[in-house]
N, C-alpha and C positions, 0 to 999 in steps of 0.2 A: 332646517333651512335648505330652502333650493340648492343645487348646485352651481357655482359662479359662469358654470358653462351651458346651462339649461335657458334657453329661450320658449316659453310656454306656447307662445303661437306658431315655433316650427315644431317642434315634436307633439303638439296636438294633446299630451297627456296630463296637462294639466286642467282639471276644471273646479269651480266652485267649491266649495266644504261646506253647502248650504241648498238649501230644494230654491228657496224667497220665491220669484213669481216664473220660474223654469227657464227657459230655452231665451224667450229672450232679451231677460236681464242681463245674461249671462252674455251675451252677443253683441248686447249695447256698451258693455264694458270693456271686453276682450277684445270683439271684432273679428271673431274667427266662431263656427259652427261650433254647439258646445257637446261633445263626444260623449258625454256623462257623468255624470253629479256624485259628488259622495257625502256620504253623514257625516255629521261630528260627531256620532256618538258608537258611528264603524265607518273608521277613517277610509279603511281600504275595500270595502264593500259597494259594488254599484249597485245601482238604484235605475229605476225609469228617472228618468228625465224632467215629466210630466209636473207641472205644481202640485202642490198639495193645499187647496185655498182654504182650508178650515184650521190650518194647522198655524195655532196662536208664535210657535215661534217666527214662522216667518213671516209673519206679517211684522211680528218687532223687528226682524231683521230689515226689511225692506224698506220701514217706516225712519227707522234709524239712518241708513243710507241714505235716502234721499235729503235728510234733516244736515246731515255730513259734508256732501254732497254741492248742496246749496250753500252753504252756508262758507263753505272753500273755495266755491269762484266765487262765489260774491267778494269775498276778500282780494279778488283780482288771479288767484291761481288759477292756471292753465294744468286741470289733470291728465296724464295718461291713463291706457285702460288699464298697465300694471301698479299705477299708483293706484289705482281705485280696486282692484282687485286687494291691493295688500290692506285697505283701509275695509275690506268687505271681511275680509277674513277675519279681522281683529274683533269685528263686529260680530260674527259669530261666534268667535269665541270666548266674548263676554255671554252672550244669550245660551248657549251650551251649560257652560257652568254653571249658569244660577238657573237652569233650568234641569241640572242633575242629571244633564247627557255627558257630561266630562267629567274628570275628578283633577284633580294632581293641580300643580302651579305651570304656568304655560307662557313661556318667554317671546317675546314678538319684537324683533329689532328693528323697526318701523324708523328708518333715517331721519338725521335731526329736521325738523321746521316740515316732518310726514304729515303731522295733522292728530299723533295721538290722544295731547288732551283736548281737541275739539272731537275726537272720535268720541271720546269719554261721555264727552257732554252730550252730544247728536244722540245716543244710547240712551242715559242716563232720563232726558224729555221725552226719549217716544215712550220707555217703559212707563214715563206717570201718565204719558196722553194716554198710553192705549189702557192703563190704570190695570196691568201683569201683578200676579202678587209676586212679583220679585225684589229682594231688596238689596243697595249696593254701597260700599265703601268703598272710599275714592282716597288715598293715603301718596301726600308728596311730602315733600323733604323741607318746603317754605310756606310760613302763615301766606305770605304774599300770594301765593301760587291757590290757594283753596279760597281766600276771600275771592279773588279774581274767578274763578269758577263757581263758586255762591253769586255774585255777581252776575255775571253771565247765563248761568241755567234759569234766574230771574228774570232778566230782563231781554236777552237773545228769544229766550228760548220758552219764555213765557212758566216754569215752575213753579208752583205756589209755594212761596217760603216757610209755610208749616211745615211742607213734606222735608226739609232739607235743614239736617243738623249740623253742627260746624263747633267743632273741641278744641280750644288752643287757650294759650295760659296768659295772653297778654289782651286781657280784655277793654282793660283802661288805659292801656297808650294812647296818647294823643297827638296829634300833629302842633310843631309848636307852634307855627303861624296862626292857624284856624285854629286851634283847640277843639277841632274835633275827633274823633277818635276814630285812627289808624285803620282798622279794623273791624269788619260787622262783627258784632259782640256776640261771645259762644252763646249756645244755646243749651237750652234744659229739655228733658225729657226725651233724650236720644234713643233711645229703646222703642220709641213709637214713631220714630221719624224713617223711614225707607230710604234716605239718603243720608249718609253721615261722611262729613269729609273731618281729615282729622292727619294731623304729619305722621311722619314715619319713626320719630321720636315716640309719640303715644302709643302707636300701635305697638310698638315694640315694650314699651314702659311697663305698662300692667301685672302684675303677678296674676292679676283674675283678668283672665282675658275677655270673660262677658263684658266686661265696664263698658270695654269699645268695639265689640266685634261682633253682639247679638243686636236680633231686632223680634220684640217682642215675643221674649224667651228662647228664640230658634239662632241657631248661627247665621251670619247674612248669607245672602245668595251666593254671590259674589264681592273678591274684594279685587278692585286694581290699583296698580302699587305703579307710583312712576319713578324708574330709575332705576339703577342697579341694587337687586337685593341680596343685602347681605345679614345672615341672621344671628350673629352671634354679636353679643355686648361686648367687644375686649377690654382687660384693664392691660397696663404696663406702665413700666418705670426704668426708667434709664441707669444705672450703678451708678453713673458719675454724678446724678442728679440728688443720690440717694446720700453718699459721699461726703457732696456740698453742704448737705442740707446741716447733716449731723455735723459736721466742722460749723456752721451759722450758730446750730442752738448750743457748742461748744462755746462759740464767743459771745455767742449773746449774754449766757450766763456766768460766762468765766466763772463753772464750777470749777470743781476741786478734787481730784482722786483721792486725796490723804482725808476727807470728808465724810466717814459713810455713814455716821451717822446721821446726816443731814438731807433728811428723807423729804426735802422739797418737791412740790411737784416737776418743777424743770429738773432738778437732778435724775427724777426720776424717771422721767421722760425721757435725757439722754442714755439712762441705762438701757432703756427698752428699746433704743432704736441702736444701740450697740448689738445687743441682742438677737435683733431682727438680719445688722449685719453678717454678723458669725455666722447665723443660719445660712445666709447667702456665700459667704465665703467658703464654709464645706462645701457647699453643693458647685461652687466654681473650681474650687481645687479636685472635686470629683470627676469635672469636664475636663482632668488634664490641662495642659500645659496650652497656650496661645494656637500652637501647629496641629494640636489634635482636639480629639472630641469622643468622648463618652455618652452611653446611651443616658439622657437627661432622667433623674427620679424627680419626681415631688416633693414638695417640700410646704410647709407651713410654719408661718409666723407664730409667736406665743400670744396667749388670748390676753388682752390688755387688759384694764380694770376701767369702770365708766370713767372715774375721774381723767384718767391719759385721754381718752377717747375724747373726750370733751377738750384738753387741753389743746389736743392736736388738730382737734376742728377750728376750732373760734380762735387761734392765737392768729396774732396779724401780720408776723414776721411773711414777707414774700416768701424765703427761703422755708422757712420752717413750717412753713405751711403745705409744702410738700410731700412732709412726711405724714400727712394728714391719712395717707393711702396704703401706711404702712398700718393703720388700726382698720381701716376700711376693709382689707383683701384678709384680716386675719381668721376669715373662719371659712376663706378659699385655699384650695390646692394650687400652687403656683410652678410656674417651671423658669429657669434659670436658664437664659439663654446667652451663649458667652459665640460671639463670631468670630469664625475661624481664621486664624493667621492676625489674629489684634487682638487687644486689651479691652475692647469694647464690648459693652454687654447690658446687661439688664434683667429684670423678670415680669413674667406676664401669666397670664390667667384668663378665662371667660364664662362667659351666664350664656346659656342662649336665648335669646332674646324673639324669637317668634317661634310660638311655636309651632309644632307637626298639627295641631288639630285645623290648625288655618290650612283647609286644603282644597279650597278652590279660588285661584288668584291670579290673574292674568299681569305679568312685568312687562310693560314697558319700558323697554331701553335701547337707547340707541346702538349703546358698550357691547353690548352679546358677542361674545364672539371675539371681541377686542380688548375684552379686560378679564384674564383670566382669573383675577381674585372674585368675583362675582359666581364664577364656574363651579368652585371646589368644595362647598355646600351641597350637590348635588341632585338638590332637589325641584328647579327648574330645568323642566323639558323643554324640546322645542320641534315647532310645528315642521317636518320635512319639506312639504310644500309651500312652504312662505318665505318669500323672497324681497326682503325690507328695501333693498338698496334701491329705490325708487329714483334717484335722479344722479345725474355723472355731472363731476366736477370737472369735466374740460376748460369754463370759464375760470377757472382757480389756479394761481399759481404761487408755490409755496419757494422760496427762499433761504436755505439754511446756513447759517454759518458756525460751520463747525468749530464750539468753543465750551470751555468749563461753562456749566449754567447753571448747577446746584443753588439752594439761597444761601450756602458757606461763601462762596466764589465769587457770586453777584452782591450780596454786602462789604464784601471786601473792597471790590473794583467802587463801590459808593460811600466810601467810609476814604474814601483817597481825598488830594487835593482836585477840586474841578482842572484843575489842568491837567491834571493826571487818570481822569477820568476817562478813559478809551472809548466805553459803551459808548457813553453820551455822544459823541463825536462821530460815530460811526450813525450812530438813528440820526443825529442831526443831519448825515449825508442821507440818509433815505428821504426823510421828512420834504427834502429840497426839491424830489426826483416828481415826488407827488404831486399832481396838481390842486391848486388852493381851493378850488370847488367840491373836494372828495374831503370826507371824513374819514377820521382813522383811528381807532381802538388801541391802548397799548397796555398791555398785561405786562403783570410782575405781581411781588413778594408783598405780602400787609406788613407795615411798618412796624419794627419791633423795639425794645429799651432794652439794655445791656449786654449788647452783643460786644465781645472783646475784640477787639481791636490793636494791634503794636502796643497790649499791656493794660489798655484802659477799656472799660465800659461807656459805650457809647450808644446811644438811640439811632436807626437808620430808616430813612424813609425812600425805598429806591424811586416809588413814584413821585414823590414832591423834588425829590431832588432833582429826578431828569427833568422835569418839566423846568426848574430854574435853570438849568444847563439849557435846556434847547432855546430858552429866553436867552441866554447868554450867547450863544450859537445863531442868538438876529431872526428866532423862529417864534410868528405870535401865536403862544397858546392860548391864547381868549379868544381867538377869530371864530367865526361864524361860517356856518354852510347853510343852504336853503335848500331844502328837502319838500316837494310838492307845495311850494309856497309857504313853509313853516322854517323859523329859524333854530339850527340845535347849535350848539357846541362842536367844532370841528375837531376838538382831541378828549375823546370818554376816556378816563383813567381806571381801570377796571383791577382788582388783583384777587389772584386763584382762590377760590372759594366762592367766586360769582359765575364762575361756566358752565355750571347744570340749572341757573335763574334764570336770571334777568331776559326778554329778548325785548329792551329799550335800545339796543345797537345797530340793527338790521341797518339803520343808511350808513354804516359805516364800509366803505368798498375795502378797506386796507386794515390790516392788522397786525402790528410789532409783539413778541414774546418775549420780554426779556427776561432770559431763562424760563427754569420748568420746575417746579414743586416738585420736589423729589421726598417720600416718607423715609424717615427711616430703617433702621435693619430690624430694631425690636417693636417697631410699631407695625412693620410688616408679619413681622415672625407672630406676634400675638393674634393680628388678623389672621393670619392662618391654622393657625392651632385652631381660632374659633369656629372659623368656619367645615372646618374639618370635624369638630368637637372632638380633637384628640388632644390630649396635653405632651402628647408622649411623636405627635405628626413632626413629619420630616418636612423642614422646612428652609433645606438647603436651595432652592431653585426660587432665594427671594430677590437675585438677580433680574434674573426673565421676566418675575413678576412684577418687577420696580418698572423695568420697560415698558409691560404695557398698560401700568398704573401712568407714565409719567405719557401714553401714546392715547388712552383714555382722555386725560385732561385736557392735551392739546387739538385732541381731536370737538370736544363740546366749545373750547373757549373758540376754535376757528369759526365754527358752528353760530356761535355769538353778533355773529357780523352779516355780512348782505348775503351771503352764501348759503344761508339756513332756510334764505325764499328760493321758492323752487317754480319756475315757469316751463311747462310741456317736456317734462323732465330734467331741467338743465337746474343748476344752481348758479345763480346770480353773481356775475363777475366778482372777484376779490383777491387782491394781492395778501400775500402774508409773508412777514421776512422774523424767523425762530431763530433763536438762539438757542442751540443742545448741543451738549456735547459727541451724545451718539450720530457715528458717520453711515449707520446703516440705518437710520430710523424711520426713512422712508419706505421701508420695507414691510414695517409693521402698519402704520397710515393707509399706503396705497389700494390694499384690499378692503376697505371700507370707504375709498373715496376713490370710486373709479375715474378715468381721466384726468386725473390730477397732473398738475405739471410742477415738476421736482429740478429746481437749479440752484445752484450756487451761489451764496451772499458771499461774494469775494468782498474781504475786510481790507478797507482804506489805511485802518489804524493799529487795530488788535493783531496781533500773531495767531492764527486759528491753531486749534491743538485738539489732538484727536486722546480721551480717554484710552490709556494703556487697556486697561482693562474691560472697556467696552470691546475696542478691536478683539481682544481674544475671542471671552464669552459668545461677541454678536455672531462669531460665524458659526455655531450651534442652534442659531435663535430659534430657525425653522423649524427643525427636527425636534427640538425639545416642544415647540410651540405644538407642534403636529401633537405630536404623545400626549399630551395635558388635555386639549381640545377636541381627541379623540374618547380620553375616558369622558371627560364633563358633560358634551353630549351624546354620549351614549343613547340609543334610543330607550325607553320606556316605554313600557305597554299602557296603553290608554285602559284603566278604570273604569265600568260602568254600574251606577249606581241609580236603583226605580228609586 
């Protein structure tokens, strides 16, 4: 990645990574003489300048561009020449690889609403127009996201739906109104199809990776993968979860110790998950005491017999169905992970789930760079000369009010009585400031059953329940906005797990957070072992990483809103008013959203309260941040394979 201080048309030393039609393609884009060309396949090696007009890649390159191109202001975008440089470069580095000028996996942080999966597709049409024997895999995270690009490369873009196969497991969903089906239905014979889209769940699924990653016996050209890739499968389980469950199949059966010979399956059952405990309890007593910590060993469960296995899958107890994972992980090495200075703990494990033969793959993602769990796999390079951050958030001004936001904190505050509900009270004062013509996005937590409560198990919906507060508060959440003559809904209720989807929000100028999805300690700690592939990886710096897990989120959900349109590099006006508890967190945001403007949600009602232990940690942020983001990108030598 560029330097945040490098300007490519004052220092003159940036040009193309690509020959396409020379001197002045290059001039039409830039706008400044072009000094000199370099290969992709010798990054650092100049070249004449000169085209090279026989040469079939760049004609894919060129033909792709302008399909990109087009098809970007047509959508009403105003590009600059570094926006279209970063969209040229992406472009070659898809044609590179499947043309076996590159090797390795090659990260491109191309800013949200840059145009990558329209690059995708603009590539994906010229290679069938100009009929290249290259072939490519296009892997996202949502069916929605690949029908809509099956879609599109048909009808945009004119590809013939033989060439283009499509793998997803919900064939026969149907819409309920129309009963028609959800979804263009998978397809067969994908091994002869040059296009196969397919999520990041399959790709990763496979034990035989040909099932989805050849095409007519060969490995595909290229695969591009949208979003942050992360290649390990992690399992975990919480101790306290583990705990619960075995006290559940305890009462459920009201066996009996003075019993043994009453070789029930359920008695039998709760021996073995007694069993499984002991295991774990050595190995926690081995970690010392709550204040300290031993170097973790390995450890395995005892191998069950079919019948447990079967009992522990199919029984229907909630609780006890949990230990369903306790027969699942037994013929894995596990590690025991106990957090230091608490009682709090768990064990975890991993598969790796993509493998090393996949080794020409271009990620897209916005994160790079910003979500260090994404980094620590290693195995995503990145282009020195590619400078994603295409457009400044000047028009954007963010709003923080610094307060507890976890989903422990934020269920609690909505498990109150409405009167006593602060949040609400404070977004109804925003809501008020807004003018009624403007829509506005509000994020939070998916509604959950059983969360305790002052003693009792209770259900909590944070988003149904603001919305009857802000009713309650004399704010209409049914009204209406008119957007280019079209009527939406003036309040999208949206909650985390929809901020790398949907972009059905664009008209919305304004966006409330309430709170931030924060992972847990063992669900962080297992992602990290995974991605590391070490069972034995130090995974004390799951602080820093929660940060920019939780800087990640807020950074695609903001993304989510009119800010993601991007006109002559600016992104499109947008208030946003967060709620987090961390008071330095603008420090993590700001270097991926240049211009931004960072003020204070001074609270009407709540008392703001700054995490004791964010304060500490955050004033290290930088420097440990630096150290991490200096091993991850390391350079790598570029690969060349005839």
């Amino acid at each position: 990645m560029r330097s945040a201080n490098t300007d490519p048309r004052e220092s003159g030393s940036i040009a193309p990574t690509g020959v396409y039609n020379g001197r002045e393609l290059y001039e039409q884009l830039v706008g400044s003489p072009a000094p000199c060309v370099y290969r992709l396949d010798e990054p650092h090696a100049l070249i004449d300048p000169k085209p090279t007009r026989n040469d079939t890649n760049n004609r894919l390159n060129t033909l792709a561009l302008q399909k990109l191109v087009a098809t970007l202001e047509g959508y009403g975008n105003v590009l600059t020449p570094e926006h279209k440089l970063a969209l040229q470069m992406i472009l070659e580095a898809f044609t590179a690889l499947a043309s076996k000028k590159r090797k390795g996996r090659w990260g491109y942080d191309l800013g949200c609403g840059g145009g990558k999966t329209e690059a995708t597709k603009a590539w994906t049409a010229a290679l069938c127009e100009l009929g290249f024997p290259y072939s490519v895999e296009i892997s996202s995270s949502r069916i929605e996201d690949l029908d809509s690009i099956k879609r599109s490369l048909m009808a945009d873009y004119g590809v013939p739906e033989h060439q283009i196969g499509l793998i997803h497991s919900r064939g026969k969903e149907v819409i309920k109104d129309t009963k028609e089906l959800r979804y263009l239905p998978p397809t067969e014979g994908n091994d002869n199809r040059p296009i196969l889209l397919l999520t990041h769940a399959q790709l990763k699924g496979p034990k035989d990776i040909k099932q989805f990653t050849y095409y007519q016996g060969q490995p595909r050209s290229v695969v591009i993968y949208d979003e942050s890739l992360l290649i390990a499968r992690k399992y975990f389980l919480e101790l306290s979860t583990v705990t619960s469950a075995v006290s559940a199949l305890n009462n459920s059966f009201k066996y009996r110790a003075d019993e043994p010979d009453d070789d029930s399956i359920e008695l039998r059952a709760h021996r073995y998950a007694q069993q499984c405990l002991e295991v774990l309890d050595d190995e926690w007593a081995n970690q010392g005491s709550a204040s300290t910590s031993a170097e973790p060993k390995p450890i395995r469960f005892p191998k069950p017999d079919d019948d447990l296995q079967d009992f522990y899958r199919h029984h229907g107890h909630p609780d006890i169905n949990e230990l369903k994972h306790l027969v699942e992980y037994a013929d894995l090495d596990l590690r025991v992970v106990r957090i230091s200075g608490t009682e709090v703990g768990g064990y975890c494990t991993y598969e790796l789930a993509l493998p090393d033969e996949i080794d020409r793959m271009v990620v897209l993602d916005a994160s790079i760079g910003l979500r260090i769990l994404s980094t620590l796999n290693g195995t995503v390079q990145t282009d020195e000369e590619f400078d994603g951050r295409i457009k400044r958030y000047n028009d954007v001004t963010i709003r923080q009010l610094v307060h507890r936001s976890g989903r422990g904190a934020i269920f609690k505050e909505f498990l109150e009585r409405q009167d006593q509900r602060k949040i609400s009270k404070e977004i109804a004062d925003v809501v008020r400031q807004i003018p009624e013509n403007e829509a506005i996005a509000v994020w939070s937590f998916k509604s959950r059953h059983g969360v305790v409560h002052k003693g009792k198990r209770s259900a909590v919906n944070v988003l149904g329940t603001l919305e009857d507060d802000l009713k309650h508060h004399g704010i209409d959440t049914d009204a209406k906005v008119i957007i280019n003559g079209e009527e939406k809904p003036r309040f999208a209720w949206l909650s985390y797990g929809q901020e790398t989807s949907s972009n059905n929000y664009l008209y919305c100028q304004n966006s409330i957070l309430v709170g931030v999805l924060h992972r847990s300690d063992i669900d962080l700690a297992a992602e990290m072992i995974g991605e590391k592939r070490d069972l034995s990886a130090d995974i004390t710096k799951r602080f820093e990483i929660q940060r920019t897990e939780c800087a990640h989120r807020i950074y695609q959900a903001i993304n989510r809103s009119a800010c993601r349109i991007i006109k002559d590099g600016r992104a499109q006006r947008t208030n946003v008013w967060l709620i987090h508890h961390d008071e330095n967190f603008e420090d993590l945001l700001r270097p991926h959203m240049p211009g931004v403007k960072w003020r204070e949600w001074k609270p009407n009602h709540l008392n703001g309260r700054v995490d004791s232990k964010a304060k500490k940690v955050s004033k290290t942020t930088a420097e440990i941040l630096g150290d991490l983001r200096e091993c991850a990108f390391r350079a790598i030598p570029t690969t060349d394979s005839e």
